[in-house]
Each structure stands twice: as structure tokens, then as C-alpha cells.
C-alpha positions as a Markdown table, in Angstrom:
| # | Residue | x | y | z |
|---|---|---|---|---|
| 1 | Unk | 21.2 | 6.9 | 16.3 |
| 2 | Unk | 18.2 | 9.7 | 16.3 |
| 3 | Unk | 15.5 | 8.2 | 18.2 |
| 4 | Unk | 12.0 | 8.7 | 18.0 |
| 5 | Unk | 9.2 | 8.6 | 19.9 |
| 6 | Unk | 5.5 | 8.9 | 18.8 |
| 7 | Unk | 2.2 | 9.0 | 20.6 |
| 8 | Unk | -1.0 | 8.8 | 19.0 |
| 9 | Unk | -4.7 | 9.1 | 20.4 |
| 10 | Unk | -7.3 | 7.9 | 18.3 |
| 11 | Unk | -11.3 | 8.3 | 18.3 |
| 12 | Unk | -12.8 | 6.4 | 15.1 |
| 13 | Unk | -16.2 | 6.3 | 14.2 |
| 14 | Unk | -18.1 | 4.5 | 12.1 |
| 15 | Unk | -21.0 | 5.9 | 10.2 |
| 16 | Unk | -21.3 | 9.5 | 11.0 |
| 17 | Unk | -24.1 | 10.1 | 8.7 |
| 18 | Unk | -25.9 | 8.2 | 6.4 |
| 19 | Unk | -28.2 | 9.8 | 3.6 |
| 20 | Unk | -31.0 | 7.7 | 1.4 |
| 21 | Unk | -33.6 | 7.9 | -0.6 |
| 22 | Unk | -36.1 | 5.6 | -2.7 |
| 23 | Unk | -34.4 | 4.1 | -5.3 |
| 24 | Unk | -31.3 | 6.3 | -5.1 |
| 25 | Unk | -29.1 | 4.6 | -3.4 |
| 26 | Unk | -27.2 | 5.5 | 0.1 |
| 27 | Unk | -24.6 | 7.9 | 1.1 |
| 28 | Unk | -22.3 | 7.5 | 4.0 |
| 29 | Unk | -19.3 | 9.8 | 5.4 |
| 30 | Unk | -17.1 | 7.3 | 7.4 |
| 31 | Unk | -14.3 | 9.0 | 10.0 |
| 32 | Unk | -11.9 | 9.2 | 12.4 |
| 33 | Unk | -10.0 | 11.6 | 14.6 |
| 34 | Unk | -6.1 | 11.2 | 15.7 |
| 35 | Unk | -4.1 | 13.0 | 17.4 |
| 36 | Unk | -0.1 | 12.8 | 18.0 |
| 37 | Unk | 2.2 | 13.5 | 20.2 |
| 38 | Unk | 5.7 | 13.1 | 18.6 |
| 39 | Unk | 9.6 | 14.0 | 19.9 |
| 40 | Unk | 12.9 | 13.7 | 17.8 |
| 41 | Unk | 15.5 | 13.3 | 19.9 |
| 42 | Unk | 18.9 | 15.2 | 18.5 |
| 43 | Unk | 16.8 | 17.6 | 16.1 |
| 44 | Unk | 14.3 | 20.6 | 16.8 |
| 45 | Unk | 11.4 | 19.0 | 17.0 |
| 46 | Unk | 9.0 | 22.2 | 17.4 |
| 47 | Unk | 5.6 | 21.6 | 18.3 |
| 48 | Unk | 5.0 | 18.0 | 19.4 |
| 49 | Unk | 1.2 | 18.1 | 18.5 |
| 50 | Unk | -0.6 | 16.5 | 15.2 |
| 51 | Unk | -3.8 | 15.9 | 14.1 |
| 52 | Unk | -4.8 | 13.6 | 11.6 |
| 53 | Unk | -8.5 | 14.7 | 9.9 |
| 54 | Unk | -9.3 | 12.5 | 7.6 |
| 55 | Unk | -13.1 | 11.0 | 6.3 |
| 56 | Unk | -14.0 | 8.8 | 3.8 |
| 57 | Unk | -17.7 | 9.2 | 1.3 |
| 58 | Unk | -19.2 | 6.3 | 0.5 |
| 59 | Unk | -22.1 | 6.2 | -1.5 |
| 60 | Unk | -23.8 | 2.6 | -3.1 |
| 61 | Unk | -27.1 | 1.3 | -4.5 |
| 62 | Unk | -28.2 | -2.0 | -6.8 |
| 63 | Unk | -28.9 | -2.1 | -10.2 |
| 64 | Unk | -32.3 | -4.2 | -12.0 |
| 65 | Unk | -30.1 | -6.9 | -12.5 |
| 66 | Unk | -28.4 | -7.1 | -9.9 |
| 67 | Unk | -25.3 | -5.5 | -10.4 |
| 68 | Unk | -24.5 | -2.9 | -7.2 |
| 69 | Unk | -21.9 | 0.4 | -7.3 |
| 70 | Unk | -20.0 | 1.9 | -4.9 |
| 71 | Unk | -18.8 | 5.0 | -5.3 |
| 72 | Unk | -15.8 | 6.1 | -2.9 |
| 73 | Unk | -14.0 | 9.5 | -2.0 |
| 74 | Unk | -11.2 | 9.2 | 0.5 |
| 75 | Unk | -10.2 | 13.0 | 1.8 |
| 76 | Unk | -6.9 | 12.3 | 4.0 |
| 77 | Unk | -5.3 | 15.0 | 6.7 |
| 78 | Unk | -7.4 | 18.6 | 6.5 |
| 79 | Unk | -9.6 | 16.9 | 4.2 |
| 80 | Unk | -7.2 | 16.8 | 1.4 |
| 81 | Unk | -8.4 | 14.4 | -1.9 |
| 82 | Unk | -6.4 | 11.1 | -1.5 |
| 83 | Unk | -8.2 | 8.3 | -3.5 |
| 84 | Unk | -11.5 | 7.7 | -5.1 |
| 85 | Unk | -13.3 | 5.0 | -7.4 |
| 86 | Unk | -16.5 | 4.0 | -8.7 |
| 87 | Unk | -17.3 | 0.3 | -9.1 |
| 88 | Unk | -19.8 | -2.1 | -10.4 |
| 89 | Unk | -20.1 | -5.5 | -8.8 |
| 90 | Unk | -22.0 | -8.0 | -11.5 |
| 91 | Unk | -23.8 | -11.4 | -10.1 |
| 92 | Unk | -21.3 | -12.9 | -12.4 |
| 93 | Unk | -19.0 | -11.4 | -14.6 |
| 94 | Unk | -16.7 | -10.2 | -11.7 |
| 95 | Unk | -16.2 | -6.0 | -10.4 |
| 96 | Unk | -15.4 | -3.6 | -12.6 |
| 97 | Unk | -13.7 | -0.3 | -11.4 |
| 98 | Unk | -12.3 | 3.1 | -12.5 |
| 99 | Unk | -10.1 | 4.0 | -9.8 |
| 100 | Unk | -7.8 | 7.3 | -9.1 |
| 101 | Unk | -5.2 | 6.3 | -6.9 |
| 102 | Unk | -7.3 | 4.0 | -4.7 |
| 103 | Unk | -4.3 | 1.4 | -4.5 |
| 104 | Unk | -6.6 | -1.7 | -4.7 |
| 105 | Unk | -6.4 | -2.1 | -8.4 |
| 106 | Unk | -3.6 | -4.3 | -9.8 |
| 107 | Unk | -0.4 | -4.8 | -7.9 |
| 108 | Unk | -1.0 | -2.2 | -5.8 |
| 109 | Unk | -2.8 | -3.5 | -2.9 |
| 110 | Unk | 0.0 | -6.4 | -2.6 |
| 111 | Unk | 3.5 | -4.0 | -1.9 |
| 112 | Unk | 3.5 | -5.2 | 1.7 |
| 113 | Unk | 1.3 | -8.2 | 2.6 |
| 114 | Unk | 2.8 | -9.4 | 5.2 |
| 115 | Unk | 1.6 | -10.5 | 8.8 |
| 116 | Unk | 1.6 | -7.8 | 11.0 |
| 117 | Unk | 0.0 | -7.2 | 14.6 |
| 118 | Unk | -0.6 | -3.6 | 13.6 |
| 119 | Unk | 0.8 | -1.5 | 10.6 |
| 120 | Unk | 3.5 | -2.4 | 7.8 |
| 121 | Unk | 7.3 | -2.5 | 9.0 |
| 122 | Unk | 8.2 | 0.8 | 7.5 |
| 123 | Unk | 4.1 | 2.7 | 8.4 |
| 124 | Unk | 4.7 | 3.5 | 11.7 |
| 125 | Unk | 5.7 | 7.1 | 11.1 |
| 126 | Unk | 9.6 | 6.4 | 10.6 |
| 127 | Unk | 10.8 | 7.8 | 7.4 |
| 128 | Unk | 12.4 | 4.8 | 5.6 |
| 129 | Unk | 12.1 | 5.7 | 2.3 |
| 130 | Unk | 11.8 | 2.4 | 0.8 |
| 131 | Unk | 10.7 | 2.5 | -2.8 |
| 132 | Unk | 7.7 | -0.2 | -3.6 |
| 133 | Unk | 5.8 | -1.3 | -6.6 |
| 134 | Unk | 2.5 | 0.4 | -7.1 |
| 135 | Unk | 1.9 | -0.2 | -10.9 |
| 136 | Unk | -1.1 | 1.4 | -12.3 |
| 137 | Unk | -2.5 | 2.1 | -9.1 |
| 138 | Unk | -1.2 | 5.8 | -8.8 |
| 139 | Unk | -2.7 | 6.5 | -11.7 |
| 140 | Unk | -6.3 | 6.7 | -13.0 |
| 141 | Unk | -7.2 | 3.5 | -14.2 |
| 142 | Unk | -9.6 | 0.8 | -15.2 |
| 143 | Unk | -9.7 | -2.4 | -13.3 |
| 144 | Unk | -11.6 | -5.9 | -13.8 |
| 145 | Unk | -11.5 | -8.4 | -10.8 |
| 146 | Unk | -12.7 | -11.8 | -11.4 |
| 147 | Unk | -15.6 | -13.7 | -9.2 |
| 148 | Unk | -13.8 | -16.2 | -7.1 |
| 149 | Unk | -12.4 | -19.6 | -8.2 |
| 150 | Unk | -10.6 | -22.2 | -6.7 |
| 151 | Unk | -11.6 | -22.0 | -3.0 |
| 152 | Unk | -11.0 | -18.1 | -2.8 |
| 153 | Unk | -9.0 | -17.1 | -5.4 |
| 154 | Unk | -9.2 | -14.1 | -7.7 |
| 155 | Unk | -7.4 | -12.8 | -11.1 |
| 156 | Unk | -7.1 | -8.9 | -11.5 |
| 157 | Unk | -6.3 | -6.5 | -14.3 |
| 158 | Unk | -5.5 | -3.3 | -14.1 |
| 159 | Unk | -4.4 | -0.8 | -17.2 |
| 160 | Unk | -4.0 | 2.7 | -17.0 |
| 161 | Unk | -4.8 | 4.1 | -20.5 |
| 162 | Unk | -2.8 | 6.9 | -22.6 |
| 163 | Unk | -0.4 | 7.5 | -19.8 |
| 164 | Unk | 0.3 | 5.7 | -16.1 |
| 165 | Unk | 1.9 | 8.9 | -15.3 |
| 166 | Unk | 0.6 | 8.8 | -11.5 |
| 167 | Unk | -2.1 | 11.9 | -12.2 |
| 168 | Unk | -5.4 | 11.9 | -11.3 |
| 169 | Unk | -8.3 | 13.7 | -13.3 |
| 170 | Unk | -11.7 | 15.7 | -12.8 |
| 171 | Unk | -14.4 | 14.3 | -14.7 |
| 172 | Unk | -13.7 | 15.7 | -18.3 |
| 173 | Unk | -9.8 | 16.5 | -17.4 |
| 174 | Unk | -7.2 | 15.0 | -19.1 |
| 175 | Unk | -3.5 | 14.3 | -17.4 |
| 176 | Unk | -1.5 | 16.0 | -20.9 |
| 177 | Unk | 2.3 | 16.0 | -20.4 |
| 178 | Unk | 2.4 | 15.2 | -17.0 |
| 179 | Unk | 5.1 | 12.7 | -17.5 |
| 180 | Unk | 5.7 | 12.6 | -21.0 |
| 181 | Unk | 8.4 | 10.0 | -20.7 |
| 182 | Unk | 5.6 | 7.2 | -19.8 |
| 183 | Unk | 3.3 | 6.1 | -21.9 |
| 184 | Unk | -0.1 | 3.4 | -21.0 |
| 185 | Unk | 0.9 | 0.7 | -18.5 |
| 186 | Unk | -1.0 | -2.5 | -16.8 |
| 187 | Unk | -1.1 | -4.6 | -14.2 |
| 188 | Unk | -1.8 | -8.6 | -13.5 |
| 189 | Unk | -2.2 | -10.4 | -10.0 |
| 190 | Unk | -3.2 | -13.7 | -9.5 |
| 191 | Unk | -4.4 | -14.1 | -5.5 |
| 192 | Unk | -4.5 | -17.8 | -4.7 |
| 193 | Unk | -5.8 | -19.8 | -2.2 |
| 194 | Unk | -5.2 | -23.2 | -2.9 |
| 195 | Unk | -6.0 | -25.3 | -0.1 |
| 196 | Unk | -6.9 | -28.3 | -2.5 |
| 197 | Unk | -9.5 | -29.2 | -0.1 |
| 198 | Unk | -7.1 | -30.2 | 2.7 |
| 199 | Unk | -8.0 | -28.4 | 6.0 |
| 200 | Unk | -4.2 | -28.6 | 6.4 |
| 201 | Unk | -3.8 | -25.9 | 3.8 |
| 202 | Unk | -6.6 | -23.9 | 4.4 |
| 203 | Unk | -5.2 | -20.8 | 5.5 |
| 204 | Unk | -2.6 | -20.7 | 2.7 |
| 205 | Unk | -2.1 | -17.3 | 0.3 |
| 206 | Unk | -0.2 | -17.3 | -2.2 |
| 207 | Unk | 0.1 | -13.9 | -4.8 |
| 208 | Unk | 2.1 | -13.6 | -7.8 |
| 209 | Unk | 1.7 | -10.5 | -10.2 |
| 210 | Unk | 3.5 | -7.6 | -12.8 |
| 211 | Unk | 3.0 | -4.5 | -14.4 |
| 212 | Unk | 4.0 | -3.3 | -17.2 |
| 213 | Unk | 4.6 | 0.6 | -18.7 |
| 214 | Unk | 5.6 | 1.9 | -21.9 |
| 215 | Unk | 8.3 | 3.6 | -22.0 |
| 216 | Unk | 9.0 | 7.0 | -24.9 |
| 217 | Unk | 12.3 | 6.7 | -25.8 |
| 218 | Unk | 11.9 | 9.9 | -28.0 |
| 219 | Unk | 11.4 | 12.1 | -25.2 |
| 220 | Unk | 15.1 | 12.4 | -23.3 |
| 221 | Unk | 16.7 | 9.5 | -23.6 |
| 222 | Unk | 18.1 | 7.6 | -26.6 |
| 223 | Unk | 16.4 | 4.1 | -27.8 |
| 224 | Unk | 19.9 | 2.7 | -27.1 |
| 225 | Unk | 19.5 | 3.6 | -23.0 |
| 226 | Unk | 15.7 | 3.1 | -22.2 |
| 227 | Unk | 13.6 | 0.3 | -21.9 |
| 228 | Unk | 10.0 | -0.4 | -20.7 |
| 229 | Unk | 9.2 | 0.1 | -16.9 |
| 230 | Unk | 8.6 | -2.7 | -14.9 |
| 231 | Unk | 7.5 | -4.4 | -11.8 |
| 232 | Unk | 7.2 | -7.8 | -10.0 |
| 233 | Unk | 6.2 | -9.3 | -7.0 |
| 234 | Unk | 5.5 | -13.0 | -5.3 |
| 235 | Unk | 4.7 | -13.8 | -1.6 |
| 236 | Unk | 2.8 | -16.2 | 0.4 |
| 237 | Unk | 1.1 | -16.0 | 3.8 |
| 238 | Unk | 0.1 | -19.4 | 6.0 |
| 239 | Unk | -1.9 | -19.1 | 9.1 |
| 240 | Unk | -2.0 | -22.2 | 10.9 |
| 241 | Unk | -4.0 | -21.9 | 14.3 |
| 242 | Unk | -3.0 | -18.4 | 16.0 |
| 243 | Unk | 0.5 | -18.1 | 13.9 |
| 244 | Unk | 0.6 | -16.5 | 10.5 |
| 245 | Unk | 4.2 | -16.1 | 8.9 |
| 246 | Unk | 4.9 | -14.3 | 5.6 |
| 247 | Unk | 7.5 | -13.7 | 2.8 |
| 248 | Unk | 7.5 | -11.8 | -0.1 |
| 249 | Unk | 10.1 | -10.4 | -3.0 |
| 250 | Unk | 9.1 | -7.6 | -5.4 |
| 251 | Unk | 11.8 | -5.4 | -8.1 |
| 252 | Unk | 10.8 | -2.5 | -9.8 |
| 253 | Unk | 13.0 | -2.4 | -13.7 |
| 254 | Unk | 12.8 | 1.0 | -14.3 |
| 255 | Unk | 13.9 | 0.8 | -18.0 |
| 256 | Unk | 16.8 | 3.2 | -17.3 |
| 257 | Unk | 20.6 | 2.4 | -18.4 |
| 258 | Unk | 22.6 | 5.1 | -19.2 |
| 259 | Unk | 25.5 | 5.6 | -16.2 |
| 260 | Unk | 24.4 | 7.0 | -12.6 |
| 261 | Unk | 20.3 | 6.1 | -13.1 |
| 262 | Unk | 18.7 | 4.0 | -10.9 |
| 263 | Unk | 18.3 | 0.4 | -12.8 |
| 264 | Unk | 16.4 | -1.3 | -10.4 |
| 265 | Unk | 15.1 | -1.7 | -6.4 |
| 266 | Unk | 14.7 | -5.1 | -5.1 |
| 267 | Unk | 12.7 | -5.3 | -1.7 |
| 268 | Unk | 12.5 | -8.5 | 0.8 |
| 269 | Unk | 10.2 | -8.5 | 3.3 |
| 270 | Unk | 9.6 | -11.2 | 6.2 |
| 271 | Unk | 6.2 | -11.3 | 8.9 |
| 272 | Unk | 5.2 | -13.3 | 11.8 |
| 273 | Unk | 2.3 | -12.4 | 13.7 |
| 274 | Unk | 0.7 | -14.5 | 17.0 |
| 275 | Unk | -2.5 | -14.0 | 18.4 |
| 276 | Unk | -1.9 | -14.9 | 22.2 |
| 277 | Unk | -5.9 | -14.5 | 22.3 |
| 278 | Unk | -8.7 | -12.6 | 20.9 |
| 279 | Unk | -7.6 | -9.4 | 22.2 |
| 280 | Unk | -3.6 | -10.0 | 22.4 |
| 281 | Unk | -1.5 | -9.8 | 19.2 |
| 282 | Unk | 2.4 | -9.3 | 18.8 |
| 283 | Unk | 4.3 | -9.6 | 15.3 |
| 284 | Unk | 7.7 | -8.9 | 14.0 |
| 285 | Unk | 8.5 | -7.9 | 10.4 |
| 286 | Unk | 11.7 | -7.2 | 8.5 |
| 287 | Unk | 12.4 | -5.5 | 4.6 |
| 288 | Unk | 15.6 | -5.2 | 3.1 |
| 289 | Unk | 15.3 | -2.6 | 0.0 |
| 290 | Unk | 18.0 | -2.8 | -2.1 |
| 291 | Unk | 18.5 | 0.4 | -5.2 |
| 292 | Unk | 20.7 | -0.6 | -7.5 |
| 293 | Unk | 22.4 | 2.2 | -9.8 |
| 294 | Unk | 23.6 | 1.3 | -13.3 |
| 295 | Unk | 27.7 | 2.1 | -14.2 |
| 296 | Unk | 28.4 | 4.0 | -10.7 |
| 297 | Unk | 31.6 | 4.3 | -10.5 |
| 298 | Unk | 31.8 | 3.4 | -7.0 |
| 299 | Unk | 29.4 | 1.5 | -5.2 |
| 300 | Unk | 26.7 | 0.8 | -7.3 |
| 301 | Unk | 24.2 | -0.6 | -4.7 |
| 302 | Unk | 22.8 | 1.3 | -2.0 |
| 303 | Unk | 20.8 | -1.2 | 0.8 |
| 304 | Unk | 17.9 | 0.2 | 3.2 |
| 305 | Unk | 16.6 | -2.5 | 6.4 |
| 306 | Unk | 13.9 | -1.5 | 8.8 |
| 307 | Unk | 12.5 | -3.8 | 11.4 |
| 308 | Unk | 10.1 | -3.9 | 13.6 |
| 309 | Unk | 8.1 | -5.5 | 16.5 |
| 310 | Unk | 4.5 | -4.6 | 17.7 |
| 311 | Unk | 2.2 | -5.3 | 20.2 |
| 312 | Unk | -1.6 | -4.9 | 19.8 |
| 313 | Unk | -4.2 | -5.2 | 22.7 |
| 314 | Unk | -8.1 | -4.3 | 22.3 |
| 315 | Unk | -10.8 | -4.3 | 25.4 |
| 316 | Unk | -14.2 | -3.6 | 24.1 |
| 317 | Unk | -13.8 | -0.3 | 22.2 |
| 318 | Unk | -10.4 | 0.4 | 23.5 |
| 319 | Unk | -6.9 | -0.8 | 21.5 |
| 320 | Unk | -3.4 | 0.1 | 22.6 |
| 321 | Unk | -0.6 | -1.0 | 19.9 |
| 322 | Unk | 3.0 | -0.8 | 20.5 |
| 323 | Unk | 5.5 | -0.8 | 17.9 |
| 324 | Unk | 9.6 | -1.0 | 18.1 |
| 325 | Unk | 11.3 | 0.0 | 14.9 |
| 326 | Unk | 14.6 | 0.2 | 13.7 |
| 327 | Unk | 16.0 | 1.4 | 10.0 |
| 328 | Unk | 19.6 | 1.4 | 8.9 |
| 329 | Unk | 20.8 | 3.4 | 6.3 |
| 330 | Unk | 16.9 | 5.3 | 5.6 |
| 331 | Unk | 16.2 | 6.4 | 2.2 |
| 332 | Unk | 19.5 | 3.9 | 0.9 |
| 333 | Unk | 21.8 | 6.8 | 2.3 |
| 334 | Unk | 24.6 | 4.1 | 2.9 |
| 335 | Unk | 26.0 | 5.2 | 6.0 |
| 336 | Unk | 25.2 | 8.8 | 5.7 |
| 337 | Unk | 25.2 | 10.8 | 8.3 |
| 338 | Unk | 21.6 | 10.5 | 10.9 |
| 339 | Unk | 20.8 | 7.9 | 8.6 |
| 340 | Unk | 20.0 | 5.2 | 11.2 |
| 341 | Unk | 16.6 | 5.6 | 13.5 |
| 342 | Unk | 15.1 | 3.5 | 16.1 |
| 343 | Unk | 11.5 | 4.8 | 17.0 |
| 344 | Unk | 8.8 | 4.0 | 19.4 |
| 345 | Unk | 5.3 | 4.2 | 18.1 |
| 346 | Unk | 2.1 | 4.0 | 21.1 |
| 347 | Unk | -1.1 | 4.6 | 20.0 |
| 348 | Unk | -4.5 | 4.5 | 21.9 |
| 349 | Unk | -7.7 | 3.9 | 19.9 |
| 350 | Unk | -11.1 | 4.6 | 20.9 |
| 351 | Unk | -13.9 | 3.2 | 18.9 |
| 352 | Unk | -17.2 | 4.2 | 19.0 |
């Protein structure tokens, strides 16, 4: 077992500048600062130091009737472009977006929605390599969210036109053969809250949703061996007092059956978070990844697990999280060599 162990420090910020004028709208630049300390045991680590640099633009304003738009640039490590969308939020008629890999369209946004006292089971800076179902949402696309019905609940649709071929454009760019092989895709996702006016049930979510991509069976592959791409996913959250537990499936088809391709991955994924008080939370979470491969001659499935327990304490503008994890078999190697990792995460955040 290689075991790793990661320290971060952390200074966010909020607003570091804000820029308006009369009838045009705002512009903020939202950021944070973290740095790492990080050590591998049983492989050259190097220099233990990192640095994440990342800041986010986020400009808004209100049309006559109502309507407002947000635009928003996300620049990750060494301000790098990561994510951006433009959106339109009507009095009625729901938000409408154009998005470039902002992962909030479609499916997207749901891969991992489980209860967690700090970050998803396999984000804590141990390579897993679990595969999970994105949709349209790596792609530039157009998205539509309903107003809310039902208590809290909302319908979305994403569909990336042309091509979900996980590109994104410059105004006036196109994404051309990128990925020849896949043509337009969409996504739907229903996010329920259906509490049915029982205080019992009120903190109840429950998500169900797909995508959907065409496939070219012209390009490569015979008609005979290729079907569409697709993806699925269900969960549910309840939160009852200071407890919220989780569960979720998801499978990603990927159209693919001629001998030694990857047919399908299949991920499981359990959460329980408690919130000992308002500035004490732990959790543990668990996913199982299964990849399936189609005709392998030998074993044809190839399973990946990660758990992991956190802690999570905040005083004022000060947050120290904790977080134990554990993967078998990482990037469904199984039992290849340095394949299993346990790691230690500690971070200390400073807000200001």
C-alpha cells in the first residue's frame, strides 16, 4: 500500500473587486489562494510544494422585463480557462444557459451527490480514476431549467448541438472533427423534492436523469458493432435533523461491442454526513466503479472502491477538514501492482 499524505493551506476571498456602472451591469473577480504540502510515500515525490491559483469573473445585470444574466469565467490553477456560461433568468419561463463545460447543465451537476462533510469520496487528491457520467456538460451546450414546482423541484434539459464531443469554442469557432465518431447528444434530469406537505419528508431529494449521444457508425466502426452513447443515473438524499444519508447508481453505455472495448461502467456510491453542531461535521462515503469490457477473454470486469471518512470543523473564519481515504484497485487496475492507496488529506482554510 503507497500512502499518501497531503496538506493544504487555504486563504479564500470573496469579492476582490467589483466593477459597475449605470445601467451596465456589475463585474466581479471572485478568488482564492491554496497552497499544498504533499508526500508519497514509496515514490519520488520531488518538491512537496503546490499552489492552486485559481479566480472566478462574474459579471450580471437585469433586463426591462425583468429577466437578469450572469455571465461566468472560471480560470482554474495559473489562471488556466476551466468553465464559463452566460445565462438568462426570466420572472417565469425558467433560466436559459449556454454553457462551456460549466458542469451544471444536464446530468452533470448530479455524478456525485452524495452527503459529504467536505469533498466527494474520490476529490480529495487521490487518483482513483473512477469514470462518471457528465453528459453534455463537457461540451458547449444549451440548457433550459424550469422555475420550481412541487415544493422545490426543477426539470432540466441540456443538448449539445452538432457534436457533444467535449470541445469548447471562441465566440465564432467551431469544434470540426474533434471527435468525429459523436454526433449531437442531450441530457434530462428531474430534481425532486417531494415532501407532499409532510414536515416528515421535508428534507427528502430525490434525482433521476439520462443523456443521450449519437453515435457515427460510418466513421470506424461497423453499424453491426456501435450503438448510441448513453448514460443514467438515480439517487436520493434525506436529511432528517443533523443526519443526512445518501445513495446513488449511475452506468455510462458507451455504444461500443466489438471484442476488448469498454461496454459499460457502472458506479455505486453511499454518504452519511452528521453535523455534531454548527461548526462540527464528520461523514463517510463509499463508490464502487465497476468497467465492464465486452468478449475479454479473460476477466471481463475490472472493479475500482474508494472510501473515505472526513472531519470538518470551522471557528469564525477558520475551517480545518480531515479526510481518511482508501482505494483498491485505482483506475480498475485489478490487482495491479501500487494499485491500492490510502491517503490523508488536512487542510486549513482561512476566509476573509
Amino acid at each position: 500500500m503507497n500512502k499518501l499524505t497531503k496538506v493544504g493551506l487555504s486563504a479564500l476571498c470573496g469579492s476582490l473587486a467589483s466593477i459597475s456602472a449605470a445601467n451596465a451591469g456589475t463585474l466581479e473577480v471572485l478568488g482564492g489562494a491554496t497552497a499544498t504540502w504533499s508526500s508519497n510515500s514509496g515514490a519520488v515525490t520531488g518538491n512537496p510544494i503546490g499552489m492552486n491559483s485559481g479566480i472566478t469573473f462574474k459579471g450580471s445585470g437585469e433586463l426591462d422585463n425583468g429577466s437578469t444574466f450572469t455571465l461566468t469565467i472560471t480560470q482554474a490553477d495559473q489562471i488556466a480557462y476551466s468553465a464559463g456560461s452566460i445565462s438568462v433568468a426570466t420572472p417565469s419561463l425558467g433560466t436559459f444557459a449556454i454553457s462551456s463545460r460549466s458542469g451544471g447543465t444536464g446530468i452533470g451537476g448530479h455524478d456525485d451527490k452524495m452527503p459529504t462533510a467536505w469533498e466527494e469520496t474520490w476529490g480529495t487528491s487521490l487518483g482513483t480514476g473512477i469514470d462518471l457520467p457528465k453528459g453534455v456538460s463537457s461540451s458547449m451546450n444549451i440548457g433550459w431549467t424550469s422555475p420550481t414546482f412541487m415544493g422545490g423541484s426543477t426539470l432540466k434539459i441540456a443538448v449539445a448541438p452538432g457534436a457533444n464531443d467535449a470541445t469548447f469554442n471562441n465566440d465564432k469557432g467551431v469544434s470540426a472533427a474533434a471527435n468525429s465518431q459523436l454526433n449531437g447528444g442531450y441530457d434530462i434530469l428531474l430534481d425532486m423534492n417531494p415532501s407532499f406537505g409532510t414536515d416528515a419528508l421535508a428534507g427528502w431529494n430525490l434525482w433521476v436523469g439520462g443523456s443521450r449521444t449519437d453515435r457515427n457508425a460510418e466513421i470506424d466502426l461497423s453499424k453491426g458493432n456501435t450503438e448510441d452513447h448513453q448514460e443514467g443515473l438515480a439517487g436520493t438524499t434525506f436529511a432528517y435533523g443533523p443526519v443526512t444519508v445518501g445513495y446513488q447508481r449511475s452506468i455510462e453505455m458507451s455504444g461500443l461491442e466489438t471484442a476488448g472495448t469498454v461496454q459499460y461502467y457502472q458506479n455505486d456510491a453511499f454518504g452519511i454526513s452528521f453535523n455534531i453542531n454548527d461548526n462540527l461535521s464528520i461523514s463517510y462515503g463509499e463508490m464502487e466503479s465497476t468497467k465492464h469490457i465486452t468478449n475479454n477473454t479473460g476477466n471481463n470486469k475490472f472493479i475500482t472502491t474508494a472510501e473515505s471518512i472526513q472531519v470538518a470543523y470551522s471557528m469564525g473564519g477558520v475551517s480545518i477538514k480531515i479526510a481518511e481515504t482508501d482505494v483498491d484497485d485505482a483506475t480498475y487496475a485489478n490487482g495491479g501492482t501500487g494499485s491500492d492507496f490510502e491517503a490523508t488529506t488536512v487542510a486549513l482554510t482561512l476566509a476573509f
